[in-house]
C-alpha positions in Angstrom: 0.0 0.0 0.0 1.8 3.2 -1.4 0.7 6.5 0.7 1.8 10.3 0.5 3.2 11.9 3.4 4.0 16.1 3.3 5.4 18.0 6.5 4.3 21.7 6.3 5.5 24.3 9.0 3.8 26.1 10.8 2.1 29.3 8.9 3.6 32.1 10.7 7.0 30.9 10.2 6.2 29.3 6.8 8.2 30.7 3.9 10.6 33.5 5.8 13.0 33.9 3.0 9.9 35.7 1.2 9.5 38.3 3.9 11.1 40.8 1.9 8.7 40.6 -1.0 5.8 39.3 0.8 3.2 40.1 3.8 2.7 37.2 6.2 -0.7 37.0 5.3 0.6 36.8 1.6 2.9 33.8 2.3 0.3 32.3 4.6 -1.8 32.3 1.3 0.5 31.0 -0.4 1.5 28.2 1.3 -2.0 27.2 1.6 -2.6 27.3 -2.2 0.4 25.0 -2.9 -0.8 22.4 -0.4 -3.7 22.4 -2.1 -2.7 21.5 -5.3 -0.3 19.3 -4.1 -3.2 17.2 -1.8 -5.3 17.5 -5.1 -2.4 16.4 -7.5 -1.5 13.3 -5.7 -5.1 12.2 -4.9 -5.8 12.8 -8.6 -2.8 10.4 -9.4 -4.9 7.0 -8.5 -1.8 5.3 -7.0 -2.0 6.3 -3.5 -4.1 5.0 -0.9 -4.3 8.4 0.6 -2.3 11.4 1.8 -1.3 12.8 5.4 -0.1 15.7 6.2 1.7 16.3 9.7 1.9 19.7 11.3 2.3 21.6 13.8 -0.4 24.0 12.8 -4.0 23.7 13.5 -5.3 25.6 10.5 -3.3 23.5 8.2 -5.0 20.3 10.0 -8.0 21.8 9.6 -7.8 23.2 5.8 -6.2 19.5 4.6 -8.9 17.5 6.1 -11.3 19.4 4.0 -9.3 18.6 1.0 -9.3 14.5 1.6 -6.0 14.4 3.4 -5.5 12.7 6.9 -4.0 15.4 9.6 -1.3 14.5 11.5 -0.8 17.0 14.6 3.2 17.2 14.6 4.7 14.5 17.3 8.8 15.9 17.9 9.9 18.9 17.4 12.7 18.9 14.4 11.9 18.5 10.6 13.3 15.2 10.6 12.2 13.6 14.0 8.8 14.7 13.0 8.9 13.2 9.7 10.1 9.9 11.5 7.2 9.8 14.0 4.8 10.2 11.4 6.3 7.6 9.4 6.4 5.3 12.4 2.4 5.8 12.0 2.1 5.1 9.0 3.7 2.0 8.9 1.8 0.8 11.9 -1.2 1.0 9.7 0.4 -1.4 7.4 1.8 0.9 4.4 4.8 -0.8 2.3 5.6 2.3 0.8 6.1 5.8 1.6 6.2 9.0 -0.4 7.6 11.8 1.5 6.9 14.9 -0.7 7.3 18.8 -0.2 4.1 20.7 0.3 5.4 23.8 -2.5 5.5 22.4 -5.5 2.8 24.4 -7.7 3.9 22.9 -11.0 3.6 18.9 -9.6 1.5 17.1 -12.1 -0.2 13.4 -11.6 2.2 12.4 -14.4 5.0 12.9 -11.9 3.5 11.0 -8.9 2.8 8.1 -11.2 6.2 8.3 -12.6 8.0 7.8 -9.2 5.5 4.7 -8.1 6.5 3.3 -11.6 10.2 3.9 -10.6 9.7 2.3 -6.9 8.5 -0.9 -8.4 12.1 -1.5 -9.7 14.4 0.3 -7.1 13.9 0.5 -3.4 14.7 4.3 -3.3 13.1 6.6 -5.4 14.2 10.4 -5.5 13.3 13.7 -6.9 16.2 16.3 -7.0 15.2 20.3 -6.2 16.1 22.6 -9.1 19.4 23.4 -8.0 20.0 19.5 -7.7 21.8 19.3 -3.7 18.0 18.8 -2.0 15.5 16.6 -2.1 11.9 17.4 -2.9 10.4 14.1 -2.9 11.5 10.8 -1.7 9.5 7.4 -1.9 11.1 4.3 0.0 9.6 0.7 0.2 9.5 0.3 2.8 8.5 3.3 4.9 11.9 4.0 7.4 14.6 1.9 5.1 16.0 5.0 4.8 16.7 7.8 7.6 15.1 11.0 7.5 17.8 13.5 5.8 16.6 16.5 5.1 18.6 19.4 4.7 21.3 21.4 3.2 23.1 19.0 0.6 20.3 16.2 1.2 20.6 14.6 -2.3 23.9 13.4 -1.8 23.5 12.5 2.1 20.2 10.0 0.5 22.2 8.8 -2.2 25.0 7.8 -0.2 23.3 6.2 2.6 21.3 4.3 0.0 24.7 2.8 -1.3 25.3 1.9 2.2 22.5 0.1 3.0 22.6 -1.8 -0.5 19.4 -0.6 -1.8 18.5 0.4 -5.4 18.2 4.0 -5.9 17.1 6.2 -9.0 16.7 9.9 -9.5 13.1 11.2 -10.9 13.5 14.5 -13.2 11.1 16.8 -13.9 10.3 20.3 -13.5 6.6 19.3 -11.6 9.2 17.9 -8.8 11.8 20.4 -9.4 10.4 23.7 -8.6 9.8 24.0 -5.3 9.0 27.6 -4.3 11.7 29.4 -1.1 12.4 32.6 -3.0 11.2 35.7 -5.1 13.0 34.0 -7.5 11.3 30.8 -7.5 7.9 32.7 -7.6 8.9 34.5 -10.7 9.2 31.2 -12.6 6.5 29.6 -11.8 4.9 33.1 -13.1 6.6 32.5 -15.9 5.2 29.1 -16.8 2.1 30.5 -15.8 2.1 33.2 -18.2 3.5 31.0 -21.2 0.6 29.1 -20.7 2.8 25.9 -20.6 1.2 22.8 -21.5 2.4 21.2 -18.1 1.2 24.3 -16.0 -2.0 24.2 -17.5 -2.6 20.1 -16.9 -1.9 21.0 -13.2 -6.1 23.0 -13.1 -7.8 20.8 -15.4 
C-alpha cells in the first residue's frame, strides 16, 4: 500500500525567505494554495491509498482535512524527527511504501507521482532532486523508514550515499513538476513565468 506523506510548518514561520517581497498573510496564502494543489495532485494520481499531512499548525490540519487528506498533529519537534514519528504511524497501519513529498511544489502534475511509483516498483529508493540539484523534494522508500530522514542542506547526496550503504537500489526522478519548489522571489517569478507561457504542463496541473 503506497501513501503520501507532506510536512508543512507552521504558517507564521512558513516561507521566511519571502519576507522581503511578501506580507505574512501573503505567504500564509500562499503556502495554503500549494498544499492544495499538491493534496489534489497526488489524490488525482490514483496510485495512492491516501495522503497525510503532519503539522504543527492547526489551520493547516484543519484546511487538509477538507481537501481528503488525513491530519497528522506534529509529534517531535525537528523536521526530521517529526517526519520519522509520522512515518512510524504510517507504517503501523500497514503501508509498504512511503512517499515523503514537499508541500510547494505548484507545477507537480499526476504524471510525476505516477512516474516515481512506476520507478519504486524496480528500485527500493526513489528520489526527486530540487532545481538546484543538492536537495530533495520528494523521496518514496519501500518500505516506509529503510531509509533515515535527511533532510537538509546538501540532502541529495547525504540519500544517495546512505542508500549505497545500506545496498538498496536507488534512482533519480526528473522533472520540473518535482523540481520547482517555491523558497524565493525567484522561485515565484518562474513559476509566473510558466504560468504566463501558458505551458502545457502548468495548464494540466487545473484541469
Amino acid at each position: 500500500m503506497y501513501r503520501a506523506l507532506i510536512p508543512v510548518k507552521a504558517l507564521h514561520e512558513a516561507k521566511s525567505r519571502l519576507a522581503t517581497s511578501l506580507t505574512q498573510e501573503q505567504r500564509k496564502t500562499l503556502v495554503l494554495d500549494m498544499l492544495h494543489h499538491v493534496i489534489t495532485t497526488l489524490l488525482a494520481s490514483h496510485v495512492l491509498a491516501g495522503v497525510t499531512v503532519v503539522s504543527p499548525d492547526p489551520l493547516v490540519l484543519e484546511k487538509v482535512e477538507g481537501w481528503g487528506a488525513r491530519a497528522q498533529m506534529e509529534e517531535e519537534h525537528g523536521h526530521n524527527p517529526a517526519l520519522h514519528a509520522a512515518a512510524l504511524r504510517e507504517l503501523a497501519m500497514g503501508v509498504t511504501a512511503l512517499l515523503t513529498i514537499s508541500a510547494d511544489l505548484p507545477l507537480l502534475h499526476t504524471y510525476d507521482v505516477q512516474g516515481m511509483i512506476e520507478q519504486s516498483r524496480l528500485h527500493d529508493v526513489v528520489l526527486a532532486p530540487s532545481w538546484e540539484g543538492t536537495g530533495t523534494n520528494a523521496l518514496l522508500v519501500r518500505p516506509p523508514l529503510v531509509l533515515p530522514y535527511l533532510f537538509g542542506v546538501g540532502s541529495l547526496q547525504r540519500y544517495l550515499m546512505e542508500a549505497k550503504k545500506e545496498r538498496l537500489r536507488s534512482v533519480l526522478y526528473n522533472s520540473i513538476g518535482m523540481a520547482l519548489d517555491v523558497d524565493t522571489i525567484a522561485d515565484v517569478e518562474m513559476f509566473q513565468s510558466y504560468e504566463a507561457e501558458g505551458k502545457a504542463m502548468y495548464a494540466s496541473c487545473y484541469t
